[in-house]
N, C-alpha and C positions, 0 to 999 in steps of 0.2 A: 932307194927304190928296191935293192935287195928283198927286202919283204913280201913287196908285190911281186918280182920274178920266181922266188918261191914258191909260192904259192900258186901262179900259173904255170908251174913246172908241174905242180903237181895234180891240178887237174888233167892236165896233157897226159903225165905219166899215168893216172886211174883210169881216164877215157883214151889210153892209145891201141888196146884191142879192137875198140868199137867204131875206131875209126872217126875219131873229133874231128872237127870242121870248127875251122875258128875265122869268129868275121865281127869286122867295124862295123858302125852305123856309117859311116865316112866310104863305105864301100862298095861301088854303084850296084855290084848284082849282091847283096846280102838280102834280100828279100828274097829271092828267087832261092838262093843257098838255104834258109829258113824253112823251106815251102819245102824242099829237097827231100834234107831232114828231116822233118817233122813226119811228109809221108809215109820216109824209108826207116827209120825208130832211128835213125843217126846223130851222137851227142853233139849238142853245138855250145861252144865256148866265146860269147859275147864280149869283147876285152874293150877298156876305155870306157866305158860311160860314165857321162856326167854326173850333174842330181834330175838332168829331166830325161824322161825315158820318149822313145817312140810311141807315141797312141797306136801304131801297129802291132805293136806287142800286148798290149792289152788284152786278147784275147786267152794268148798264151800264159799269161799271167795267172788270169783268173781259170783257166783250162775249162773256158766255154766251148764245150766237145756237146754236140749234138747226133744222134744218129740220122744218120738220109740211109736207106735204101740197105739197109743190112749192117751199113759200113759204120765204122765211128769217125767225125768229119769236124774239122773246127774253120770258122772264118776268119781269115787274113785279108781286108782292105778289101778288095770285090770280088776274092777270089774263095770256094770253099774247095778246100781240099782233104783227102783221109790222112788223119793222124791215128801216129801210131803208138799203139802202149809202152814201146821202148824209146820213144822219144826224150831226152832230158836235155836241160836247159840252164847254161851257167854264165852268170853275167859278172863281169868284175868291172873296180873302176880304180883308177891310182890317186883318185881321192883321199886325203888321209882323214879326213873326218867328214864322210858325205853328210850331207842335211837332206833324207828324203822327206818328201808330202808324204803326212797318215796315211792316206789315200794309196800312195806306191807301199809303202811300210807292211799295210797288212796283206798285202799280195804277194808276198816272197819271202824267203827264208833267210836274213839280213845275217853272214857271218865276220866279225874283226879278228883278222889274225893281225893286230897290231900286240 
């Protein structure tokens, strides 16, 4: 698993100005940490997931950002909140050879540092 801790050292160390936020799905307020983020342009660093994703993230996925009211704003489950343009979005998993759906595959930028 060296490989994987690598490699999450190093997103930590490119996003440690910005002040990373790093959260489980396993982790009761990681929605609300998301929402945080996302308002405040703060990197969040996703660790552990599986091959199936949260349907909650799907928006953020696809970065269905709509405008309300001047503001740039995207929906989270029943909440809409402002998203912000420096917001980014890192997901890893300690899968060694995940199997995602097409469907996940072309929503994200899939890299193997194996």
């Amino acid at each position: 698993k060296q490989w994987y801790q690598r490699r999450v050292r190093g997103i930590k160390n490119m996003e440690k100005q910005a002040n990373l936020h790093t959260i489980k799905l396993s982790d009761a307020d990681y929605v609300r940490t998301l929402e945080n983020c996302i308002q405040f342009g703060t990197p969040v660093l996703l660790e552990d997931v599986g091959e199936d994703l949260d349907p909650l993230l799907e928006p953020i996925l696809l970065k269905q950002t709509f405008k309300q009211g001047g503001a740039i704003c995207i929906r989270l489950g029943d909440s809409t909140i402002e998203y912000s343009r420096d917001f980014r979005f890192y997901i890893t998993t300690k899968l060694r050879n995940p199997h995602y759906l097409p469907e996940t595959a072309v929503k994200v930028t899939l890299l193997n540092f194996m």
